[in-house]
N, C-alpha and C positions, 0 to 999 in steps of 0.2 A: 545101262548108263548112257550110250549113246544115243540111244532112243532119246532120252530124257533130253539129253543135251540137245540134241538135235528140235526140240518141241520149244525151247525156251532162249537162249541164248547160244553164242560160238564161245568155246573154252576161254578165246582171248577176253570174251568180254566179260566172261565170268571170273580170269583173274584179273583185269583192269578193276573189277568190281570191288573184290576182294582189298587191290591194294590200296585203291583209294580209300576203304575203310581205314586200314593199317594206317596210312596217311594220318589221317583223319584223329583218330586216338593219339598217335604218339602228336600230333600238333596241340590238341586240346590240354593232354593229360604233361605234358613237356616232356618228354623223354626219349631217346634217340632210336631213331628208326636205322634198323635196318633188313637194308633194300636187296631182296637175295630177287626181286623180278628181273632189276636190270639185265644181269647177268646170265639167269634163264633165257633170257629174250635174245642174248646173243646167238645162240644157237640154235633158235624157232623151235622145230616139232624134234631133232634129235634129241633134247633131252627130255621130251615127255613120252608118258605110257600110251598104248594102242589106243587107248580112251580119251587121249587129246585133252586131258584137265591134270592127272597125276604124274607127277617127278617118275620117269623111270631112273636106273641105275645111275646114266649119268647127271640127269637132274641133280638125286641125292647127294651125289659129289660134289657137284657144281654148290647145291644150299650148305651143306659140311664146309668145304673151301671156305664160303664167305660166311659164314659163323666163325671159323677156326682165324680167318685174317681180322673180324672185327675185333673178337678176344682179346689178340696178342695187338691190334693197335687200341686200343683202349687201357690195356694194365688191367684189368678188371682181375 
């Protein structure tokens, strides 16, 4: 994988990439985005895996957290 990664783009721009998509649908399609990069980005590479694209441990918390706060502020 880092091979790979390393041939093509850097992780960051591979999730800039990513979100932008995300962006991009819920703009079109109208429906609320959310945004669990910001909050990954707070804490740079500690919360990614050795491979510098996937959520380790704390990532997963960190995306959990802000799924579980959008939840309970939405009433969903």
């Amino acid at each position: 994988m880092k091979k790979f990664i390393a041939m093509t783009d850097t992780p960051y721009e591979w999730h800039k990439r990513y979100s932008d998509i995300c962006e991009e649908v819920s703009r079109l399609e109208e429906i609320p985005l959310l945004n669990i990069r910001v909050k990954l980005e707070q804490k740079k590479n500690a919360a990614l895996a050795s491979d510098g694209l996937h959520p380790n441990d704390l990532g997963h918390k960190i995306i959990a957290q802000t799924i579980f706060e959008f939840l309970i502020s939405s009433k969903v």
